[in-house]
N, C-alpha and C positions, 0 to 999 in steps of 0.2 A: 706336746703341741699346745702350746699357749694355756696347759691349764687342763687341757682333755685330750682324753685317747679316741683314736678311733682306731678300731680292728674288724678285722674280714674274720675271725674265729669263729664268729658263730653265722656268718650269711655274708656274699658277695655285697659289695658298698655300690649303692648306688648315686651318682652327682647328675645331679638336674641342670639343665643348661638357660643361661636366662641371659640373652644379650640384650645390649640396649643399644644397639647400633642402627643404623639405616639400609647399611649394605650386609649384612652376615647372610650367608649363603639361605642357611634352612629358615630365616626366621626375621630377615633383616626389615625392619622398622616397625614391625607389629609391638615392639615392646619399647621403643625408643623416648617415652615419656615415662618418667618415675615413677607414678602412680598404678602406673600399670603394670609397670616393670618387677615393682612390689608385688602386686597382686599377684601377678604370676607366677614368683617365688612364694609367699606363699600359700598356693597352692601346692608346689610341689611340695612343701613340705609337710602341707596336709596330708598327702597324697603316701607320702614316708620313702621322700631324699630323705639319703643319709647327710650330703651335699649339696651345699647350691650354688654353681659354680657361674659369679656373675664379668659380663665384660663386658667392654667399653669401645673397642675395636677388633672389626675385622678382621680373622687371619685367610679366609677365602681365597683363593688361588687369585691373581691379579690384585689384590686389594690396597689402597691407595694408605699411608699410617695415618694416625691421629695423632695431633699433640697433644702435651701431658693437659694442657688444663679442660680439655674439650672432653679427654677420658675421664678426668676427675669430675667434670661436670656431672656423666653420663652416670658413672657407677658410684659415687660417694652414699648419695641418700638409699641408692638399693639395699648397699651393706648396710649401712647403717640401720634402715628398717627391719631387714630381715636378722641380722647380729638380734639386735633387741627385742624379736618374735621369739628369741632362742635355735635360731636355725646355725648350724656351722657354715659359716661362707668362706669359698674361696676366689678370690679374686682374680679373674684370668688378664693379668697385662705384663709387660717385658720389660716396664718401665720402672725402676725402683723411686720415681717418686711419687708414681702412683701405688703402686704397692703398699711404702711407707703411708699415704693418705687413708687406705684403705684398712690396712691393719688398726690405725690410730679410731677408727669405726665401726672396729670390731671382726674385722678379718681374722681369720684364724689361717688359711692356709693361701698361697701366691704360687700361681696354677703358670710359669714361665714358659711359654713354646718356646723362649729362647735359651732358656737351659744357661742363664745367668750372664748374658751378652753383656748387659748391662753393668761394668763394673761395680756399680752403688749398690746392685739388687742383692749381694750375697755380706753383709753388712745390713743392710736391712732386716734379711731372713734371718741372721742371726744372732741379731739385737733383742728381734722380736720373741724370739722363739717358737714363730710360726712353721708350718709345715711347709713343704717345698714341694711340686713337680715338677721333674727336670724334663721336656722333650727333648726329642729330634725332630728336625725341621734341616733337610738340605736347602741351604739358599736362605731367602725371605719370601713372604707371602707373594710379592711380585714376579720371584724368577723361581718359586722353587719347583713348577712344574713344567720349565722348560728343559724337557729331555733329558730327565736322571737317569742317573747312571751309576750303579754299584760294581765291584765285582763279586763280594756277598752282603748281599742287604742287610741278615741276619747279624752275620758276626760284624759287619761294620756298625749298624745301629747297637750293637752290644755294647762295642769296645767304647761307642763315644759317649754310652750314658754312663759307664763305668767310669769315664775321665773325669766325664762333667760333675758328678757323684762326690770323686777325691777332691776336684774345686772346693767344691758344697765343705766337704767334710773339713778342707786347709783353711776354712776363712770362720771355722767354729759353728758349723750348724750342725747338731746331733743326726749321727747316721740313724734315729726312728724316726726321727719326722720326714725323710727324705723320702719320693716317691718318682718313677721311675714313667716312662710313658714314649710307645715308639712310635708316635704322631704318624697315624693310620692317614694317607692323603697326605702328607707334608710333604713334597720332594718326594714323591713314591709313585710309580708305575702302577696298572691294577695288580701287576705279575708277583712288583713287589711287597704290597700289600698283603696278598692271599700267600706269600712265606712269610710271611712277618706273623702271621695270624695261624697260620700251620704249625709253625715252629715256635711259637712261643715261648714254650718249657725250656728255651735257651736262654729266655732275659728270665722269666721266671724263677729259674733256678738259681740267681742270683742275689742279692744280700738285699734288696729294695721291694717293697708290695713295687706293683704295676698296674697302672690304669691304661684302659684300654675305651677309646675313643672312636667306632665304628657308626657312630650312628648317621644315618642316611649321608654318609658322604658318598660320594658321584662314580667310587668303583664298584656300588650295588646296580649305580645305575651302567654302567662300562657290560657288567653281568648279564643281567634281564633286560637291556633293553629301555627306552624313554620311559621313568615313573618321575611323575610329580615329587616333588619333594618329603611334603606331606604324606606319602602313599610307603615311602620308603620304610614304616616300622617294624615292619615283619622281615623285611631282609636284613635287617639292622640286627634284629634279634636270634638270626640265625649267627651271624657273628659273631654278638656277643657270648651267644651259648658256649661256642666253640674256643671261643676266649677265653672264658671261666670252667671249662675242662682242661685249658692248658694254663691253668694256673693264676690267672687275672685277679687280682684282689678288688679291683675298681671298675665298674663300666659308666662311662659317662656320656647323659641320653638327655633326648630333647622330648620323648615320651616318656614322665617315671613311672606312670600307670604301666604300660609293656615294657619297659625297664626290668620293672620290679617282680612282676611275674616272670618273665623271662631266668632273672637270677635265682628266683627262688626255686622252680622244676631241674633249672641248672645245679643248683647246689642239692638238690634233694636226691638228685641222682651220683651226681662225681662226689659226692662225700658221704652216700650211705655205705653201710659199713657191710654188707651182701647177708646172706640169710633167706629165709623160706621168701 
């Protein structure tokens, strides 16, 4: 990946979330000026992300797109700041010429909800030699939660990160840098959510780390009941625990401070090796 590795062998990875949008669900405008946007990257990386996973538009259930030059506006100086702090950034846009902008800034990885819609974006990944996550997303952020429908969530989100994967892999991008992610909330029921996240040892078993993207989206609140957004990190973290028992190399959180803890009792349990 452009020069460095990153691995889950010795501790679950964790990616800090840092939009700079006006409308993102958990966080939308608090970070929407540079300066701040910076700052808040980092601190997560004070804080010790592994990742700082920064974007430029919305994918929030309803949310209206951005064009390319208003996303480059938004996220160019973040990576670039945070690249140059030494933090590994990844860039979360669907767009390959922002991607391309962002890598030339020092991106390291291009975080795709669209799992390479973008004809350009997979030619870019593999020019760069950047890292790749491929999601699932039924639909677009507009329609993807009107009334999906699986007949198995599980093996269908399998099979498509497995296509999307051989894309990645026919257009020249090395099958290490590929990462896999079954966009928790994307086009997904609470129902199908909580198999997705049950079951996970199905996509984990397979040839790609997996991030795994629970944090405070709206099937914790489907769960318990109306919590503030804000309020959501603790249910967030029962997820991810259960996540990184079924195998999740990546959890990507809008807290790194209960992120971080959360992965490390997670990992200190599912990979002690048993004894007194």
């Amino acid at each position: 990946m452009r020069g460095r590795v990153l691995t889950n062998e010795q501790h679950t990875l964790v990616m800090g979330v840092v939009n700079t949008t006006p409308d993102s669900f958990s966080d939308g405008g608090r970070f929407l000026e540079p300066a701040v946007a910076i700052d808040r990257g980092l601190e997560m990386l004070g804080q010790g992300a592994d990742i700082i996973d920064v974007g430029g538009e919305s994918t929030r259930p309803g949310a209206m797109p951005v064009d390319a030059d208003e996303e480059k506006r938004r996220v160019l100086p973040v990576v670039s700041a945070l690249a140059s702090a030494g933090a590994v950034v990844s860039v979360d846009t669907s767009k390959a010429e922002v991607a391309a902008a962002a890598l030339d800034e020092g991106a390291d990885i291009v975080n795709d909800v669209t799992a390479l819609a973008d004809p350009e974006m997979a030619a870019v990944v593999a020019d760069s030699g950047a890292g790749l996550v491929l999601m699932h997303m039924l639909g677009t952020p507009r329609t993807m939660q009107r009334d999906p429908h699986y007949d198995d969530v599980v093996a269908e989100v399998a099979e498509y990160l497995t296509s999307r994967a051989q894309v990645a892999l026919g257009s020249g991008i090395d099958g290490e840098c590929i990462c896999v992610d079954p966009g928790i909330g994307f086009g997904k029921t609470l129902q199908h959510n909580l198999a997705l996240l049950r079951d996970l040892p199905v996509l984990t078993a397979g040839p790609y780390p997996v991030l795994v993207g629970a944090s405070r989206k709206s099937f914790l609140e489907h769960l318990l009941g109306p919590i503030p957004v804000e309020e959501r990190d603790t249910a967030s973290a029962a997820a991810h625990v259960l996540a990184i028992a079924g195998g999740a190399a990546i959890i990507r959180v809008h807290n790194v401070v209960t992120g971080l803890r959360t992965a490390r009792v997670a990992d200190a349990i599912v990979r002690s090796a048993g004894g007194d």
